[in-house]
C-alpha positions in Angstrom: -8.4 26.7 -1.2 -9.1 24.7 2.0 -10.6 21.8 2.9 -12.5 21.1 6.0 -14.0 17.9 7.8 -16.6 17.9 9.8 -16.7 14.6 11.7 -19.2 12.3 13.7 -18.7 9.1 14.4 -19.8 6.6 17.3 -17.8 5.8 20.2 -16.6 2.3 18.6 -14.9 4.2 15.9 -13.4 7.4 17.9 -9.8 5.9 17.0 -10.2 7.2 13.5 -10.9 11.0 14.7 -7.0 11.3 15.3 -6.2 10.3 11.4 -9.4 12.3 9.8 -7.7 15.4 11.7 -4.0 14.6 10.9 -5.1 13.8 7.0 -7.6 17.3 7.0 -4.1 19.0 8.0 -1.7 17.4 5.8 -4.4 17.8 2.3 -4.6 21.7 3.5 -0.7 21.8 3.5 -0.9 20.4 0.0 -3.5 22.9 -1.0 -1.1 26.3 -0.2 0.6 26.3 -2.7 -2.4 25.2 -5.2 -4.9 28.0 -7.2 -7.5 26.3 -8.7 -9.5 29.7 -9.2 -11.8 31.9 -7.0 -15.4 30.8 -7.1 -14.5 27.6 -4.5 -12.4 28.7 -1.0 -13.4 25.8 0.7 -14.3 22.2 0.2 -16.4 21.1 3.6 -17.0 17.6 4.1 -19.8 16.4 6.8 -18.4 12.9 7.6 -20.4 10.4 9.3 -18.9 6.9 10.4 -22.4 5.4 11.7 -23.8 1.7 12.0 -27.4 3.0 12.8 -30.0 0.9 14.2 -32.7 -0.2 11.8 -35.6 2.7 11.5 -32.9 4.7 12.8 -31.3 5.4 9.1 -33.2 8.5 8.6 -31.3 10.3 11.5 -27.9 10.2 9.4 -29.2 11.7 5.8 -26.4 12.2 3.5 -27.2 15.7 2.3 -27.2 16.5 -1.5 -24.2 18.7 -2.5 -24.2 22.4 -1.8 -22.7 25.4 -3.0 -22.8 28.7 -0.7 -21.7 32.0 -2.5 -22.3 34.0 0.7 -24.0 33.2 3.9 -24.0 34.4 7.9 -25.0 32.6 10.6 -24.9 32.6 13.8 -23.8 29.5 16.5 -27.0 28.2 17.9 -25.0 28.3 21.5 -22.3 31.3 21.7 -24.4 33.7 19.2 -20.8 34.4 17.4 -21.9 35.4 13.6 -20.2 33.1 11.3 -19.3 34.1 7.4 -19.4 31.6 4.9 -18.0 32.2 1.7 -17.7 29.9 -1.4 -18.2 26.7 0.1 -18.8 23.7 -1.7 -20.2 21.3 1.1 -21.0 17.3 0.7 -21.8 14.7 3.0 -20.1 11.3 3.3 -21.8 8.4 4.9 -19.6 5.3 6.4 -21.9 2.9 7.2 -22.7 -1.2 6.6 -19.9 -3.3 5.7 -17.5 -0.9 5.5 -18.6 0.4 9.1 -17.9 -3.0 10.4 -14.4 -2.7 7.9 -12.8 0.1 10.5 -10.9 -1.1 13.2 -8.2 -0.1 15.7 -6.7 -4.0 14.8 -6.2 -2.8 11.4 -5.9 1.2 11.6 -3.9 1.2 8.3 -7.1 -0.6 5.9 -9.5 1.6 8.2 -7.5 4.9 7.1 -7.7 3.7 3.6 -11.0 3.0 3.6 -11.8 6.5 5.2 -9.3 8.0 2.5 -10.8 6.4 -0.7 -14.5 7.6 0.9 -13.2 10.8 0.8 -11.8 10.8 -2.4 -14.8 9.6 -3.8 -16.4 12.6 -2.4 -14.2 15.2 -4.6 -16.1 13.8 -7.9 -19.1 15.4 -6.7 -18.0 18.4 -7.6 -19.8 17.4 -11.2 -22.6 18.8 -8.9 -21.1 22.4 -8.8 -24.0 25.3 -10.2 -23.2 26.9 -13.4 -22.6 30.3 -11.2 -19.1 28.6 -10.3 -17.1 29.6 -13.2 -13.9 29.9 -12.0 -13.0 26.4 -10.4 -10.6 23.7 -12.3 -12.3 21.3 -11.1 -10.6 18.3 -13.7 -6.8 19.4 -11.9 -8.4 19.6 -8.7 -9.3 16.0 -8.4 -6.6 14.8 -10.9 -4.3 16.8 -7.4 -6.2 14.9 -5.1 -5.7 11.6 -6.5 -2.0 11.9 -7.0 -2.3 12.7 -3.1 -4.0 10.2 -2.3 -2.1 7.5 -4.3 1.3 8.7 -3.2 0.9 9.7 0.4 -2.0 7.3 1.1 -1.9 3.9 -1.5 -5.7 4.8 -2.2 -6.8 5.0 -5.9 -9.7 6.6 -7.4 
């Protein structure tokens, strides 16, 4: 199993990009060695860190969570064809006061903030459809929290 980030964020906060990439890496390294069964190969998380302008909100939808057994697709720009297979994908929103939280003064509470939104973002897997049989999904999160605690000081 693999986890993947997709991130946007506004110029202001670009000094976070470094650390989502770094911590993307070192959770996949983690993961290796881990089999939590074969209905989920990859965890995808859409993460937004976005103050947006009032009436502007509605640009920045955080998505309900979504599994995809089996889909192709093809990139809107280079027309490669693009597999996905047993993805669980869920969108995270950093926005508001803990927007204003991240800052390159205080990059260690800003990764910690991004951490425990990202943590937070494993219990949706409550949200999986009863086709996904084969997922633990109580030691998957009970992995990621002992991660996250011991590598990162963020509880969930």
């Amino acid at each position: 199993m693999k986890i993947g980030i997709g991130l946007y964020t506004e110029e202001k906060k670009h000094f976070i990009s470094t650390f989502v990439h770094s911590f993307e890496s070192d959770v996949n390294n983690y993961l290796k060695e881990k089999n939590y069964g074969s209905d989920i190969e990859m965890f995808g998380i859409n993460l937004t860190i976005i103050n947006p302008s009032p009436g502007f909100e509605h640009f920045y939808k955080v998505y309900k969570p979504k599994y995809v057994a089996y889909k192709e697709v093809a990139n809107p720009y280079t027309k490669k064809r693009i597999e996905i297979i047993k993805e669980f994908i869920v969108s995270v929103r950093i926005d508001g006061e803990l927007y204003h939280q991240l800052s390159p003064d205080t990059l260690t509470e800003s990764q910690k903030i991004v951490v425990e939104e990202i943590l937070k973002s494993f219990l949706l897997l409550e949200f999986l459809p009863k086709k996904v049989k084969d997922f633990d999904r109580d030691r998957f999160i009970s992995d990621m929290a002992d991660l996250m605690k011991e590598k990162y000081g963020v509880e969930l």
